[in-house]
N, C-alpha and C positions, 0 to 999 in steps of 0.2 A: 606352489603347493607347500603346505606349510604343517612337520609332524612335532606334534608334542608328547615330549619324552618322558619318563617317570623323572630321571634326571633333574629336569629342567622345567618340571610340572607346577612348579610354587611360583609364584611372582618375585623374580629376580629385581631389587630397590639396586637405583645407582645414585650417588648425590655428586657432589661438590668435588672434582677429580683435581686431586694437587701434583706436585710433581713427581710423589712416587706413586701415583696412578690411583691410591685411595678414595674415600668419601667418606665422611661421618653421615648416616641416615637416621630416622628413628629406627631403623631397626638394627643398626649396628655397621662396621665399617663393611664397607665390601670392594673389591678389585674389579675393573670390567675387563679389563685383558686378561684377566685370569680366569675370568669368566667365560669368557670368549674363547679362550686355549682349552678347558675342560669341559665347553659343550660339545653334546654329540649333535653328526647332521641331524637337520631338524627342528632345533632349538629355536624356543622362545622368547627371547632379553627384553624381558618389558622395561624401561625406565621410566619413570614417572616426573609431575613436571618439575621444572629448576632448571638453573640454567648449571651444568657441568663443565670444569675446563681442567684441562690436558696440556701438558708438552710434549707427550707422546703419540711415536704414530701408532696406527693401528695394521694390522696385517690380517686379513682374516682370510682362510684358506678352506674353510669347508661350510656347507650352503646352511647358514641359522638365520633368523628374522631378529634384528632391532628393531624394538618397538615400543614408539614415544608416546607421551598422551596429549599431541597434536602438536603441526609445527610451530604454534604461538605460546604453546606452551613448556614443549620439554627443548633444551638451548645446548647443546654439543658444541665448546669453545674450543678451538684448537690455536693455544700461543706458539707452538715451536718452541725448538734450540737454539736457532741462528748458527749451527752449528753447522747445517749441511746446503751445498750449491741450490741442490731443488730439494723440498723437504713436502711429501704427500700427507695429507694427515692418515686418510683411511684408501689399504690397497685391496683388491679383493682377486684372489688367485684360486680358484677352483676348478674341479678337472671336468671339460666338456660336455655336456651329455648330465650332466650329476643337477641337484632342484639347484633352485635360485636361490644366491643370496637376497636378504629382502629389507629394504631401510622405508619406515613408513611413521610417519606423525612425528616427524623431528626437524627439528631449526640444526643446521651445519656452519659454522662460522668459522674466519681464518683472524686472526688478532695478530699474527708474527709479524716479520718484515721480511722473512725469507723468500724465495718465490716456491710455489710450488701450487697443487692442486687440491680441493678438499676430497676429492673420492678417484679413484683410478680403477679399473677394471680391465686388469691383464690378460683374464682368460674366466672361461667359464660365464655364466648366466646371471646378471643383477635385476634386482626391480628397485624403483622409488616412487613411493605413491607419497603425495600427500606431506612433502617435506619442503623445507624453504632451502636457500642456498647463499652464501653472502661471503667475500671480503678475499678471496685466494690472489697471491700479487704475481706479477707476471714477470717476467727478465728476458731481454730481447738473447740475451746468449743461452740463458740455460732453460727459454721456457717454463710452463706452470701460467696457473691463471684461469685453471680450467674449475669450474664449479665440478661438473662429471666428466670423465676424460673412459671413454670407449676404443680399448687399442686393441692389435693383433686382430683374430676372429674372435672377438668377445660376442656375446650379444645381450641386449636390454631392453627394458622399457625406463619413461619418463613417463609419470601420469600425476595429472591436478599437484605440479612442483610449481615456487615462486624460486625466480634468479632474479637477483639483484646485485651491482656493484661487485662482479667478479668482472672477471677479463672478458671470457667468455661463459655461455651457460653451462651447454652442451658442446662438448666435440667426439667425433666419430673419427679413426684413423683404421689403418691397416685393412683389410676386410671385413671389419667387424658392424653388426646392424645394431641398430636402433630403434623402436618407436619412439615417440614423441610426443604426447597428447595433452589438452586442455592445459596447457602450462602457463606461465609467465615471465615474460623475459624480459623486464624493463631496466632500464638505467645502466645497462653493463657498457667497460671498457668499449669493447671492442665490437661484440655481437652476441646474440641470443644464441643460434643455434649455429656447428660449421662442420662440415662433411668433407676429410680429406682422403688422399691416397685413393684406396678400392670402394672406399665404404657403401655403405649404404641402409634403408630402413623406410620409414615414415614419417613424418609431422606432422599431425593429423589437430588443424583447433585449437592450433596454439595463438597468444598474444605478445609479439616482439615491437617494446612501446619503447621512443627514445632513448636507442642503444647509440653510442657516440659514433659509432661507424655503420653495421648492416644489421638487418633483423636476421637475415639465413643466409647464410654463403655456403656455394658448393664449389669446390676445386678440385684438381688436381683431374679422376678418371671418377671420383664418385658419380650413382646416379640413384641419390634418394627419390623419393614423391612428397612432394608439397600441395596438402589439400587443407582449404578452411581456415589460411592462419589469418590474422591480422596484423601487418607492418606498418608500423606508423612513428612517424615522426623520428626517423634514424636517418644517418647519410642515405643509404642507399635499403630500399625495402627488403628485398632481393638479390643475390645477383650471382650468378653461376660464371664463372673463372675456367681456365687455362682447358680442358677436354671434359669439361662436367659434362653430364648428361640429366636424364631422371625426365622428371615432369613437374610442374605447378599446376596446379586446378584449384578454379575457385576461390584460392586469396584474395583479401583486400588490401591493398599496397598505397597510402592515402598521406600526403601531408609528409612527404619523406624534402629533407632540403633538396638531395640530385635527383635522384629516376626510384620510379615506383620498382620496375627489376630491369636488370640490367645483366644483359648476356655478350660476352668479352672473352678475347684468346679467341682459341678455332673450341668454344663449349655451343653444345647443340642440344638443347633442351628441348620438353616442348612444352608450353606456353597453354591454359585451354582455359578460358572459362573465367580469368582473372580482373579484378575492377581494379584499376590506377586512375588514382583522382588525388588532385590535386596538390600535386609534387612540383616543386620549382624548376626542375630540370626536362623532366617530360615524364611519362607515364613509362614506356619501354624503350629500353635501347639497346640494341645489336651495334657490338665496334669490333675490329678488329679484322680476324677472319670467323668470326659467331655466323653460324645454322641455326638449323632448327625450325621448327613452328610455331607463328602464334597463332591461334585460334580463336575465334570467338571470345574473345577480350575487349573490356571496356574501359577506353582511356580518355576518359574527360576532365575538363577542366585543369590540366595541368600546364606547368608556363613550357614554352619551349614547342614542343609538338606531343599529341599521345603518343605518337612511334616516331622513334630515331634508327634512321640504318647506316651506320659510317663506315670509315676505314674500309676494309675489303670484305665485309660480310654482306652475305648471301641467306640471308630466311623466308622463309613462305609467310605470309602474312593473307592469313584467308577469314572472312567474318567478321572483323572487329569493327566495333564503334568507337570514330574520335571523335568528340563534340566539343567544342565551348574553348579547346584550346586557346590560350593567348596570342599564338599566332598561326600554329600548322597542324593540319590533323596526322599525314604520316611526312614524312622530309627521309629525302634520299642524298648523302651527300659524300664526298670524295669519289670513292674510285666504288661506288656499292652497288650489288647488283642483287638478285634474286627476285621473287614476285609478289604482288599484290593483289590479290582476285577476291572480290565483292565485299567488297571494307565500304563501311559508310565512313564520308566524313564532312560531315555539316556544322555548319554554324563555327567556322574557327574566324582567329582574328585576324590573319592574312589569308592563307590560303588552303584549298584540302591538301591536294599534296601537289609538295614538291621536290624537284630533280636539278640539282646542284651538281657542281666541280664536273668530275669525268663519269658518274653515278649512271649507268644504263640498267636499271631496273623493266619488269615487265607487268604491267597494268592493265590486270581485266578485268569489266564488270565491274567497276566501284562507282559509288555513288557519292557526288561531291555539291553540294547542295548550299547555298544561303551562308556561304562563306564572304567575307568581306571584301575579300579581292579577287581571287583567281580558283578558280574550280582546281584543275592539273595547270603546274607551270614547270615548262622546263628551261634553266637558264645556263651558264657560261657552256661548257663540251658538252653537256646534256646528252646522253640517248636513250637507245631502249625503244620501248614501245609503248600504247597508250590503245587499245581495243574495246570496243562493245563499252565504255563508258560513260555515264551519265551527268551529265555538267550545267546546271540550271540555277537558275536565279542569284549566282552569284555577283558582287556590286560590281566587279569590273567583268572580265573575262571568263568565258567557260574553260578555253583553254588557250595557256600562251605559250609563247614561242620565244625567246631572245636569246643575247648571246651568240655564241658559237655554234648553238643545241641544232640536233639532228636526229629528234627520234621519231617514229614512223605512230602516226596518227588514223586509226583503222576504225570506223563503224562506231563511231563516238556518237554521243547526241548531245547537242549543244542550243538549250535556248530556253527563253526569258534573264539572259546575263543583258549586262550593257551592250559589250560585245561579242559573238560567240566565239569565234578563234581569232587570235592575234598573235601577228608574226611582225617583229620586228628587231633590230641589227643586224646581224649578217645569219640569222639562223635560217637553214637549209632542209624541215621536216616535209617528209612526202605526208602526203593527205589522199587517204584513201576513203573511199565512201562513208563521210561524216553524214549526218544530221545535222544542217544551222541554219534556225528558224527561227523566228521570232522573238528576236532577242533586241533589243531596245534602242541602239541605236545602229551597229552593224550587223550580218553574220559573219562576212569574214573581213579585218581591214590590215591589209598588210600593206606596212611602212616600212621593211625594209632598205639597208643601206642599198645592198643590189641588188633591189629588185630587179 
């Protein structure tokens, strides 16, 4: 909400800021910090286009609107001192409850060498519609780097903003929420968007494109929602850290070098709705002790497997389609357990899924189809269970057995494979009323060592 004051009624000109804060305009010099110091709440700073530069920070402490004439056109340069450990350019401290500070149609640049961040918001309520973001440097000891930096219980919006070549775009700390919408987060250090401490908010539509590291990371105990965005081509598309929580819905997570998202620590998201394609690493991956749910998620064609369940995580995995992987549609491996109930996984390059190391996971109802080797395979200690599944036409086996493996195979249906179940090293699975018919060259051929 935005009032306009007799005060502040005229169109406020800013031009060319040197370093005692000045500008020569056609209309005459003017101060924007002093401008800024003598507006009442409400206030309107129009500046018009040019590019302006400053070695000063700015402080603003009561809710006025900055307002550029578009972020390719009006350019806010901030050099620094080099004077100070972290130097912010603009902080904004206003008291709870009171309007929004509001920054709209302006380019933000950092040009120093110092670290710090171009905008901070200590407290009280910010908006940015429609502004670009660029250059803030980052210092592993003193931090900075953040394009917008949301701490304490601040709260804000991001809307139709370009970040580029900051550290990060967006970060959320302390309590404080965020939306997040229609944005652009390409090329940055580290990641687009990063949710620590309590935080929390939205991300609604955003594009986080060849960020050196993630498109959205959530750590620590935050639990934003991620809907709509697009990650691409960064390490990692996604990936919820150390007790995050929240949700993803709907993302397309495509073309990242590791995993489309990836859920790590004991963080227990849930997962619903998301397309992972074609990530070198695999589509989803749960390591650690990670929970959570995935649902109804589509993870084709990525190298690796669409879902990865390792280390000592435990998630529900119910609905999803893995197709066309390079080798696995879900893969179960070290010591992993939790369930998997009516997941398709067809056409991968080895197998639908598989149960590795000491991995006893629980498998109902999926469907594993026109895979090139093994429909379900469990191999070294293998357990768990394998129920009501469907195992058909794939080139070798519907379901195999090896190894050490010992998990209980219950009301499966197995046939048009080469062979439908196959047991052989020293694996020990009880077999409980299967289906194996008409599968091409055995239904069941077990070559075990002790038979």
């Amino acid at each position: 909400m935005k009032t306009h004051t007799a005060l502040l009624g005229l169109v406020l000109l800013m031009g060319a800021l040197s370093l005692n804060a000045h500008a020569q305009t056609t209309s005459g010099r003017f101060d924007l910090i002093q401008a800024i110091e003598k507006a009442s709440p409400g206030a309107v700073i129009r500046i018009p286009a040019g590019e302006f530069r400053t070695s000063r920070q700015i402080r603003i402490r009561k809710p006025i609107t900055l307002r550029g004439a578009g972020k390719n056109k009006t350019r806010l340069v901030f050099t620094g001192q080099g004077e100070q450990l972290l130097e912010d350019f603009i902080t904004i401290e206003v008291s709870q409850g009171s309007q929004p500070v509001v920054m709209e149609d302006i380019s933000f640049t950092y040009q120093g060498f110092s670290p710090g961040n171009l905008v901070v918001v200590n407290s009280g309520t910010a908006e940015f519609n429609r502004c670009s973001f660029k250059g803030p440097v980052y210092d592993e000891e003193a931090g900075g780097g953040g394009a917008i930096v949301f701490k304490n219980n601040s709260r804000g919006t991001v809307r139709q903003c370009d970040f580029s070549e900051n550290d990060t775009g967006v970060e959320v700390y302390g309590t404080a929420i965020a939306v997040i919408e229609d944005s652009r987060f390409v090329s940055n250090q580290r990641g687009g968007v990063a949710f620590f401490d309590n935080s929390g908010g939205r991300v609604l539509n955003n594009t986080c494109r060849n960020n050196e590291l993630v498109g959205i990371i959530v750590v620590d105990d935050a639990k934003p929602t991620l809907v709509g965005n697009t990650c691409e081509g960064n390490q990692w598309g996604i990936a919820f850290d150390e007790r995050a929580g929240g949700e993803a819905r709907n993302n397309v997570c495509k073309n990242n070098e590791f995993v489309g998202i990836e859920v790590s620590d004991d963080a227990k998201p849930t997962l619903v709705g998301n397309t992972c394609e074609g990530n070198k690493g695999g589509g989803i991956a749960f390591d650690e002790r990670a929970g959570g749910e995935a649902n109804n998620n589509t993870c084709n064609n990525n190298g690796d497997a669409g879902i990865l369940v390792t280390g000592d995580a435990k998630p529900t995995l119910v609905g999803n389609t893995c197709e066309g992987n390079i080798f696995l549609g879900i893969a179960y491996r070290e010591r992993a357990e939790g369930e998997a109930r009516n997941n398709t996984c067809n056409n991968n390059g080895l197998n639908g899924i598989q149960v590795t190391h000491d991995a006893k996971p629980t498998l109902v109802g999926n469907i594993c189809e026109g895979n090139k080797r093994v429909g379900v395979a469990f191999e070294e200690q293998a357990g768990g269970e394998a129920r009501n599944n469907t195992c058909k036409n794939n080139g070798y086996h519907g379901i195999g057995v090896g190894g050490d493996a010992k998990p209980t195979l219950m009301g499966n249906i197995c046939t048009g494979n080469s062979v439908g179940i196959l047991l052989l090293d020293k694996s020990n699975p009880r077999l409980i009323n299967n289906t194996v018919r008409d599968n091409r060259e055995k239904d069941i051929d077990d070559i075990r060592e002790t038979r």
